[in-house]
C-alpha angles and dihedrals in degrees: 000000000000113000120245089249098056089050095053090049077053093055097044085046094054090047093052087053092053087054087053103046090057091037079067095047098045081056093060099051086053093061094037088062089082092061125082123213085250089060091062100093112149113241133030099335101064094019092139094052088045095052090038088057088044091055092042097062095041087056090045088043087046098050087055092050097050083048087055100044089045082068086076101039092059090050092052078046091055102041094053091047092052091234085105124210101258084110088065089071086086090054077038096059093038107113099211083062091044092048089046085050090057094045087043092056098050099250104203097205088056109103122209131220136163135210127194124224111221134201109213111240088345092140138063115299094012099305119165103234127211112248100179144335115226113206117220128197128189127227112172115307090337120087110199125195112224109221090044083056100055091045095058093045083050094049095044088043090051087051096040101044081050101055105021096045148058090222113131101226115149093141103049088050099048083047091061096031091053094044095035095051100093096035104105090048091073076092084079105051108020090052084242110300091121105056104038130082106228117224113222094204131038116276121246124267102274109220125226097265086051104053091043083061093047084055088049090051096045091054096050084064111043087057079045085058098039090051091053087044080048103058094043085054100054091031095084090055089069088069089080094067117071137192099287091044102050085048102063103094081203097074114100090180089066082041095055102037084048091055099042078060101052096040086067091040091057086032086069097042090059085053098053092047094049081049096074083052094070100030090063086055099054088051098042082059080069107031089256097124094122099061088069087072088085092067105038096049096054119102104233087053092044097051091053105043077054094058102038070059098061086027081066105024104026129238116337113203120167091120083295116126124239138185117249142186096211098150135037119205118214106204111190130190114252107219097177143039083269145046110258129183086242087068099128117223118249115181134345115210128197122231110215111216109216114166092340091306127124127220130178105247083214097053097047083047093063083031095065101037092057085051100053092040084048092042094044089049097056107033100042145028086228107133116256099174102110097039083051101050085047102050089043095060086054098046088040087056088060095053113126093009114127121254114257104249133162141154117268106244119250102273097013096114088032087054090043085056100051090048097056099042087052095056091051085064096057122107096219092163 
């Protein structure tokens, strides 16, 4: 039997070669920008840009199948570790792993098509240069586009071995979080090719119950939207409050600007667990029901649908766990070589304590929108376009910001863990 720490040095191995496999093909398209479309002709002619699309499409179809294979990596993982892979069947029941399943193992029935992005009069005397080629492949009545494909499984791999896994890997997660951040928001400038899923046959008739779900979902999230919009838009007035400020617990202006963030923050989450209300009707109208079970057994869903609970209901002790926002995080911007008490404040961010365990409330915020966009994409025709172009610009503002990090004081996690086992003691009846 291979040992626990073998197998981690496999996973990291298969994820290295899944960076590599789109670093190659990032150098392609590189070389591919000084083509137009009217410079593809098959044969000799055109023989490089040939040869450059051909090695294009083997780095993208090796990246998916390295996705694919990493599933049993992580089970092995599992297995040797004591923790078991009864968890994968969520990575198991997605259906952008099952359909990468299908294109990894050479389906025969699957047919393949490409498309060129172009930059208007991007090249010399007016050419229209080509910016990209996007590779589709057809399963049944659903094209999927291949690069898009390996970005979601990265992103869902990056969420579920975070959350699902002992694996330390940081580097691996700031990597796709950094590279992934603006993705969804090539719905803004690709008019939504990119982010939509493009059904080869016309889709059935919907019926009246149906549609009236499809309404309920979309306005889920577009609150859900409004409440993201909403703390980015209260978040700047924080910057008016410093160190010594802040830190008057006195000072019921820091109080009530705080709470008004924390009120959208929750607001959201409501949102994003209700969610799950309307989506299971919507499924049950098709006999779908079970497929929601990939989002409702993941962690990150699970810990906040916990805490919109006590959120709603209070603590529930009798030995039973429960999500709780027990520390804020004030987070300042440093202007000089130093800390000074001027620092003005720029964000504060909850840990939710689940299990003795801590989570950033921020982090399981963006966590739970890309699932269910993710989610929503492959397991419906539902539009997600405006969900997608406003969760893009939020994400898009981000862009090039650092990551919030810190040490964990000494006792902190001591201290989680006490807390949590306390309130299990609790007779709350």
């Amino acid at each position: 039997m291979t040992d626990s720490s073998t197998l981690r040095i496999m996973v990291d191995s298969r994820l290295l070669k899944v960076g590599e496999h789109l670093r190659q093909r990032e150098q392609q398209r590189l070389r591919l920008t000084s083509y137009s479309k009217a410079d593809y002709k098959p044969g000799s002619a055109g023989a490089e840009m040939v040869q450059l699309l051909d090695a294009m499409a083997k780095e993208e179809n090796l990246a998916l199948s390295e996705l694919v294979v990493l599933r049993d990596d992580v089970a092995a993982y599992g297995r040797a570790t004591g923790r078991g892979d009864s968890e994968l069947h969520i990575v198991d029941e997605f259906h952008a792993f099952r359909s990468a399943k299908t294109i990894a193992c050479g389906c025969p029935d699957s047919k393949h098509s490409y498309a060129f992005e172009s930059i208007v009069g991007g090249g010399s005397a007016g050419r229209d240069c080509i910016h990209d080629v996007r590779f589709f492949v057809e399963l049944g009545n659903q094209s999927y586009q291949l690069l898009e494909l390996v970005h979601d499984l990265l992103q869902f791999w990056e969420i579920f071995l975070r959350y699902h896994t002992t694996l330390d890997l940081k580097e691996f997660s700031v990597a796709v979080q950094t590279g992934l951040l603006g993705r969804v928001t090539d719905t803004v400038f690709h008019q939504h090719v990119a982010r939509q899923l493009v059904p080869v046959l016309e889709p059935a008739p919907v019926n009246p119950s149906v549609k009236v779900l499809q309404g309920e979902i979309s306005q889920r999230l577009e609150k859900a939207a409004f409440y993201l919009e909403e703390r980015e838009f209260l978040r700047p007035g924080l910057a008016k409050y410093t160190r010594i400020t802040s830190g008057d617990v006195s000072n019921e202006n820091v109080k009530r600007d705080m709470m008004r963030i924390r009120n959208v923050e929750t607001s959201f989450l409501q949102e994003m667990v209700h969610l799950a209300d309307s989506v299971r009707k919507w499924l049950d109208k098709q006999d779908r029901i079970s497929e929601l079970a990939v989002m409702e057994r993941f962690r990150p869903y699970r810990i906040v649908a916990n805490l919109v609970n006590v959120l709603k209901h209070g603590v529930r002790g009798r030995n039973q766990d429960c999500a709780v926002i027990d520390l804020d995080t004030l987070w300042f911007l440093q202007k000089g070589d130093q800390l000074a008490s001027d620092d003005p404040l720029l964000d504060v961010m909850g840990c939710v304590n689940y299990e003795g365990e801590l989570f950033s409330l921020t982090q399981l915020i963006e966590d739970i929108a890309h699932l269910w966009e993710l989610f929503l994409r492959h397991h419906s025709q539902i539009s997600l376009i405006e969900f997608q172009v406003r969760l893009g610009r939020i994400l898009l503002s981000r862009k090039g910001l650092s990551t919030y990090t810190f040490p964990m004081p000494t006792g902190v996690e001591a201290w989680a863990q006490q807390e949590a086992e306390r309130r299990k003691k609790l007779d709350l009846k």
